[in-house]
N, C-alpha and C positions, 0 to 999 in steps of 0.2 A: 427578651423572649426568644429573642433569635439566637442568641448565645446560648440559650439554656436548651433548646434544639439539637443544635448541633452538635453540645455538648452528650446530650442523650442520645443522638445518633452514631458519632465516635465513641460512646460505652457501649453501646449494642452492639457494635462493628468487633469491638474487641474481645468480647466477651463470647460474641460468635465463631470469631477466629480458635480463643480460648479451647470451646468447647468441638468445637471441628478438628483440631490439631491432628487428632490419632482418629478422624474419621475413617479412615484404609488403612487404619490395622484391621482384622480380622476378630468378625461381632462375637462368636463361639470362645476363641481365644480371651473377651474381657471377664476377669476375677470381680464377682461381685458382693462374696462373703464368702470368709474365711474359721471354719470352727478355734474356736478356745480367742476369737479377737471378736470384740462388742462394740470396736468404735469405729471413725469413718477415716476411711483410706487419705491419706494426705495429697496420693495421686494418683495416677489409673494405676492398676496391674496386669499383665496379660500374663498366660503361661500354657503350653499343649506342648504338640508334635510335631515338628519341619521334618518329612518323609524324604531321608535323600539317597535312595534307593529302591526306586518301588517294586522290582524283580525280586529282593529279596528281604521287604518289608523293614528296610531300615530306618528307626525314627528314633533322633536326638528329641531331650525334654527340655527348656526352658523356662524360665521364669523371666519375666522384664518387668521390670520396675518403672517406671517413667519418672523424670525428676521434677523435684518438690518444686524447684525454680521453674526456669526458664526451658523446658522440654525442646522447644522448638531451637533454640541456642545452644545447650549444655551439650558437651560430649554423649555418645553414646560408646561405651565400656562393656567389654567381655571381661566375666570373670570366670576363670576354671582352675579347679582345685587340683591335687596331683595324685600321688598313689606310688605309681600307676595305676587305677581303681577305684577313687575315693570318690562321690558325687559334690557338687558343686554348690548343694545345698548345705556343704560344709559351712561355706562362705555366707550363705544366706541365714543360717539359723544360728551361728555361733561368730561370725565375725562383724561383718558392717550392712549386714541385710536391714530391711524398713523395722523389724523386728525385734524386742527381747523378749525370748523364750522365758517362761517360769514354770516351774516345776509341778506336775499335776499335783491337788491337793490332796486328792484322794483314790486310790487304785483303782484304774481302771477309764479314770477320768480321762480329759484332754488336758497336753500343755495350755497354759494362759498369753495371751501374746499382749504385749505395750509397744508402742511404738517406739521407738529406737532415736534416741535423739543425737546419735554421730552416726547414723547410716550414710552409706555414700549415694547414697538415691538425693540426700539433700544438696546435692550439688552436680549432679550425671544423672544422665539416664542410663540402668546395670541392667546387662541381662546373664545371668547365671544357668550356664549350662553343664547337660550332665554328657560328660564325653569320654570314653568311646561309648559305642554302642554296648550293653551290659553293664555300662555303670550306672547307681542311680534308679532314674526312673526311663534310662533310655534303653531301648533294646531291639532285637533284630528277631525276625521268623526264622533264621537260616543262622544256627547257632554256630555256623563257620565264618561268620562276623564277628566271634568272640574272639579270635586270634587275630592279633593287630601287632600295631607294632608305632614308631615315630612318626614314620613315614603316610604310613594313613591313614594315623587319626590326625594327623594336619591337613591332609588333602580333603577330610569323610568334613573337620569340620570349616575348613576356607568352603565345600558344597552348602554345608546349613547357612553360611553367612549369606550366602549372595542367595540362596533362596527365601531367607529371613528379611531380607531387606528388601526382596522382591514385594512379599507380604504386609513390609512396613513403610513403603517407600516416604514416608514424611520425614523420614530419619537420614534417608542416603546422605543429605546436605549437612549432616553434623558433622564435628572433626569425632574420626572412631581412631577407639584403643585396646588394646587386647592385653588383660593383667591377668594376673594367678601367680600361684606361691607353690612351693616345697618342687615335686617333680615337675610341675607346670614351666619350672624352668627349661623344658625342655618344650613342653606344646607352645609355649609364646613364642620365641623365636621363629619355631618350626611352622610354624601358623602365621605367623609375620609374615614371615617369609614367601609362603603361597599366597598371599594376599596382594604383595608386590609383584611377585608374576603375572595375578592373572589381571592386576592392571596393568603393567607392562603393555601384554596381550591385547588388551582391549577388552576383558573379559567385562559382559554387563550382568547385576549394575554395576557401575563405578565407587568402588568403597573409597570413602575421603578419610583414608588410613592417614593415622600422624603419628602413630609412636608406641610405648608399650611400655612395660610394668612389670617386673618381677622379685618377689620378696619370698628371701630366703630360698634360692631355686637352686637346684642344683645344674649343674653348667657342662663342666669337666672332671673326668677323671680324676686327672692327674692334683688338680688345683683344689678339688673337694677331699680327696682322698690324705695331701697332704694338709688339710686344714686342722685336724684338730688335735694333733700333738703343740702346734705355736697355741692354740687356743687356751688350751688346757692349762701349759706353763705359763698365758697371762691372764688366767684368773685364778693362778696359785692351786691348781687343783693337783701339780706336780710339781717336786721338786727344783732345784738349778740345777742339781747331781745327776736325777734322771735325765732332763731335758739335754743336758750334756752329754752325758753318752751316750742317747738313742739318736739324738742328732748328729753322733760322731759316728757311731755304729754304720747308720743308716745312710749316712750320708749327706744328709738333709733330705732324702727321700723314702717317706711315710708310707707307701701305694704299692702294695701289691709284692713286697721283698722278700726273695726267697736265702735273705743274709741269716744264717742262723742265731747269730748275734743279736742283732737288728731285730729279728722275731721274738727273741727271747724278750728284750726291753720293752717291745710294742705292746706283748703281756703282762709286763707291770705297770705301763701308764695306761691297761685297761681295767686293772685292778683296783686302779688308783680312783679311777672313775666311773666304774660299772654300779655304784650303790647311787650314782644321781641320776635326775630325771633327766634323759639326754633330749630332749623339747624344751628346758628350761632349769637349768640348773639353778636358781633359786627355788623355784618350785619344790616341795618336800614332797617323801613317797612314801607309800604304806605299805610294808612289806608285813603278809601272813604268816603265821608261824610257819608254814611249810614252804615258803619262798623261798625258791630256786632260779637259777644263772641260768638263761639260754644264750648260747651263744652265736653270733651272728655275723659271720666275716671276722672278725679280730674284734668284733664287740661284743663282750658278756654285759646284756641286758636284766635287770632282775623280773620275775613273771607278772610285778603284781605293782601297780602302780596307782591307787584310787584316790589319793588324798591328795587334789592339785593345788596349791595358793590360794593367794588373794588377790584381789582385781575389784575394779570399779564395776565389772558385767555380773550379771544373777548367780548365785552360786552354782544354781541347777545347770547353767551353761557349762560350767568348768569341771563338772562331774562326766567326763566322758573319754572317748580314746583319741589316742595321738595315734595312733600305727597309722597314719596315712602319706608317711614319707619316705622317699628312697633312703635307706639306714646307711648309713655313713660303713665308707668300707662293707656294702652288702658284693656279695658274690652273685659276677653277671655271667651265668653258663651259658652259653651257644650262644650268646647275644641277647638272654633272656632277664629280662629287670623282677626280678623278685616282689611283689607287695609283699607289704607285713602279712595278710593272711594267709597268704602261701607259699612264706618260713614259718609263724609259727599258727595253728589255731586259732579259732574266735576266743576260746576259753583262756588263752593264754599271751595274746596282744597286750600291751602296755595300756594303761588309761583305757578301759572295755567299757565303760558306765556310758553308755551313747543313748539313753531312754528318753530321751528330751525326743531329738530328733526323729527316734527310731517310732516310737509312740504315735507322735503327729502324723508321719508321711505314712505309714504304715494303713490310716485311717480309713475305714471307706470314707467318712463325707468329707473329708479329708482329701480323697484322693479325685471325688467327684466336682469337690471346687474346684482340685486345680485342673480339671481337664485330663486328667492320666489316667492309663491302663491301671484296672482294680484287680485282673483275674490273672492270677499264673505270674505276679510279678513281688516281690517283696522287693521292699529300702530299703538297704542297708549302708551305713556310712562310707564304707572302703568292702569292696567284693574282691571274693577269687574267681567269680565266673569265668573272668579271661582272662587270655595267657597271651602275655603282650613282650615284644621284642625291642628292644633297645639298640635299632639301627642305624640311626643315623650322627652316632660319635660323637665328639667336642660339639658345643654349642658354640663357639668362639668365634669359628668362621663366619656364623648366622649374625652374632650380634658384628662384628666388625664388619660384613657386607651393608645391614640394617643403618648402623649409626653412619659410616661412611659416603651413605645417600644422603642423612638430613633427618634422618624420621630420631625419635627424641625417644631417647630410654632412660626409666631410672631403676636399679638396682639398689633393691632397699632390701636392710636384715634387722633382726631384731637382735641385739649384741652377746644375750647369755642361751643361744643355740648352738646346745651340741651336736645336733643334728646337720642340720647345714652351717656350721660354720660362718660367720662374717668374716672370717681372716682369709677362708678360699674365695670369696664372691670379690673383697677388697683387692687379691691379688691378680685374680683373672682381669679386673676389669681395669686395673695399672699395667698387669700385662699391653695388653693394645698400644701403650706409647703413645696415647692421645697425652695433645698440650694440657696443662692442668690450668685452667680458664678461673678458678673460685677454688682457692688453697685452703685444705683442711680449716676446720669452723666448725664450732658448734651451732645449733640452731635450734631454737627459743618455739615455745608454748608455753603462754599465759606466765610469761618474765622468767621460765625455767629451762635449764636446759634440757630438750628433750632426744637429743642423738648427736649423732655429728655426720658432717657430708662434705664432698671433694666431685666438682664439676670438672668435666672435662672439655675440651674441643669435641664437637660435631654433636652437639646433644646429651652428652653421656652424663650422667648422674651416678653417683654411690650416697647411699645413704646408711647410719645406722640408727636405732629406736633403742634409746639406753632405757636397759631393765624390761626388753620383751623379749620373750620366745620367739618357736618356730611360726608362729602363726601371729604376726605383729597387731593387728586389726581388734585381736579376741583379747591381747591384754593391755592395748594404750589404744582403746578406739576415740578416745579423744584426738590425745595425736596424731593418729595416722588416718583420721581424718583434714586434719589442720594440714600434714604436707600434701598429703592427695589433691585435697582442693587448691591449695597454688602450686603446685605442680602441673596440674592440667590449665590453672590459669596463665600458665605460663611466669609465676613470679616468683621473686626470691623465697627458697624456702628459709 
């Protein structure tokens, strides 16, 4: 009897702890239904406003997830999408959110949600935010917030951190990480970065930062910009004859050449490649009868791209746009990083079918589940609201400061991106001259091979995910489940 006590008083105990854990999150903040989903949440949800400028009504949007496991143990993960402009809800409605989207049945309807059985909630706690201010569902009173730049949307959000955490404080104690893909390549670092300073500093609270995440990002100039002439010639997409002379032309230098020669060749290995989906070149495209070349730095893109692959995720998922990545060889004026919607048009973006997304968030109850502004604010997947500057150069220094403390990076690509290349991310990150600790290898999911990786000295990771795109998560989220979770466990991938 006294066993059976005790035992019922340590299940109480625990079960209260259980249920306490996110007692001091913030009661307003808890999601408690969600339209177009009818079943029960596998773990809390929170999502609103961290106001991190009250002078000029500046408020970042989040969604947090809490994880299916062990909340009180498990990482807690930033994830932010890139653009520059694109919302974060990328990540959550199309790559490894609690969620798979399906397609409304009937016009007018809501998407259907199921729950996602390679979310990365099932192993982390994600919180998914919309950054900068004007992307998304975040935005500012003082629409001279809409002009940013590298510089302070790492500062605007290392501010939402430490006030997020203020509001959550059950979390400070977890190991945190800061991921994201395409131009986020440039906010993780940059955002790492301020995060070590203001520990350094002493800044409270104290983030128990460990490391960060970057898939498909773009880095460098120089390393991205020469990336996709090698790329190109090793997936036979150009000859040995071209590859030979534009690499003789040129020099071996793809970026930015004012060699008439050299320009002249760069226009037929753009010829050679301007009819594929530069996100995925296995991916087919649909070109309309009246389908027209725009062209975009030295890459003629075609207008019309609506018919993407196949993939184990809903189809309605994969009916949508890509333009949410720094375009390979895009032209940076005065220091100014181009989005896709402000070179070309809504009408005329690559992969434009975004109604999944666009649908749901757009929703009044929709919008009043999650806590966000309904009046004077539309979603849209990647905006021109803002005109955002591209200041603060090479990412190299950032990650080589970063790894050179100890904090743990892995640079992951999906192998058939023409967009950001794997051949610039593999080179930049050999560039450093770290010891090579775990020699090139393949590395296994369910007895397959699923990419290959090369560890380096001081934490440094390269990975690649054979057979995905630009957005690794959206089309092997099995996989890129399977390395995330021992990756943050710390174990061999």
């Amino acid at each position: 009897m006294e066993k059976f006590l005790t035992s019922t008083v340590l299940l109480g105990l625990f079960l209260c702890l259980l249920l306490s854990f996110t007692e001091a999150a913030p009661k307003d903040a808890l999601i408690t239904n969600l339209p177009g989903f009818n079943g029960t949440f596998p773990s809390k949800h929170y999502s609103g406003y961290v106001t991190i400028d009250e002078k000029h009504g500046k408020n970042l949007f989040y969604y947090f997830v809490v994880s299916e496991r062990k909340p009180s143990e498990d990482p807690v993960v930033l994830w932010l999408n890139g653009g520059p402009g694109c919302s974060s809800f990328d990540g959550f409605v199309y790559e490894h959110g609690p969620f798979n989207f399906q397609e409304a049945k009937t016009h007018g309807s809501l998407p259907q949600l199921q729950l996602n059985p390679h979310s990365w909630s099932k192993v982390s706690n994600i919180i998914y935010l919309d950054s900068p201010a004007g992307v998304g569902l975040s935005y500012s009173d003082n629409t001279s917030d809409y002009v940013t730049g590298d510089r302070k949307t790492a500062s605007d959000t290392h501010t939402f951190l430490l006030k997020w955490f203020e509001q959550y404080p059950e979390f400070l104690s977890n190991p945190f990480y800061i991921s994201g893909e395409s131009y986020a390549g440039i906010y993780v670092p940059t955002l790492a970065f301020e995060v070590v300073k203001g520990i350094d500093i002493g800044l409270k609270p104290v983030l128990n930062f460990k490391g960060y995440m970057v898939g498909n990002g773009v880095s460098d100039e120089v390393f991205d910009g020469n990336a996709l002439v090698p790329f190109a010639h090793g997936m036979g997409l150009i000859s040995d004859d071209l590859f030979e002379a534009v690499t003789t032309a040129c020099n071996g230098s793809f970026w930015a050449s004012t060699n008439t020669t050299c320009s002249q060749l760069l226009d037929k290995v753009n010829d050679d490649v301007s009819a594929l989906n530069i996100y995925d070149i296995l991916e087919p495209c649909y070109h309309s009868p009246e389908a027209r070349e725009i062209e975009i730095g030295n890459i003629r893109l075609p207008s019309s791209f609506r018919k993407l692959g196949e993939t184990d995720r809903p189809l309605a998922v994969r009916k949508r746009m890509f333009g949410r990545a720094w375009p390979f060889r895009a032209p940076v004026r005065d220091g100014i990083v181009p989005t896709w919607p402000q070179i070309l048009n809504s009408e005329n973006v690559p992969c434009t079918d975004d109604e999944v997304a666009t649908s749901w968030l757009n929703n009044d109850a929709v919008r009043k589940a999650l806590h966000a502004r309904q009046e004077n604010l539309t979603w849209e997947l990647c905006t021109d609201n803002i005109l955002y500057y591209h200041d603060l150069g090479s990412m190299i220094p950032y990650h080589k400061n970063l790894t050179a403390r100890g904090y743990r990076a892995l640079i992951f690509s999906g192998d058939h991106d023409m967009c950001v290349p794997f051949t610039g991310s593999q080179a930049w990150t050999r560039s450093l001259g770290y010891k090579i600790l775990d020699e090139w290898r393949p590395w296994f999911f369910n007895n397959q091979v699923a990419g290959y990786t090369q560890g380096y000295d001081h934490n440094l990771t390269f990975l690649t995910m054979r057979g995905a795109g630009h957005t690794v998560p959206e089309y092997k989220p099995k996989e890129a489940l399977a390395f995330y979770s021992r990756w943050l466990a710390g174990a061999k991938i």
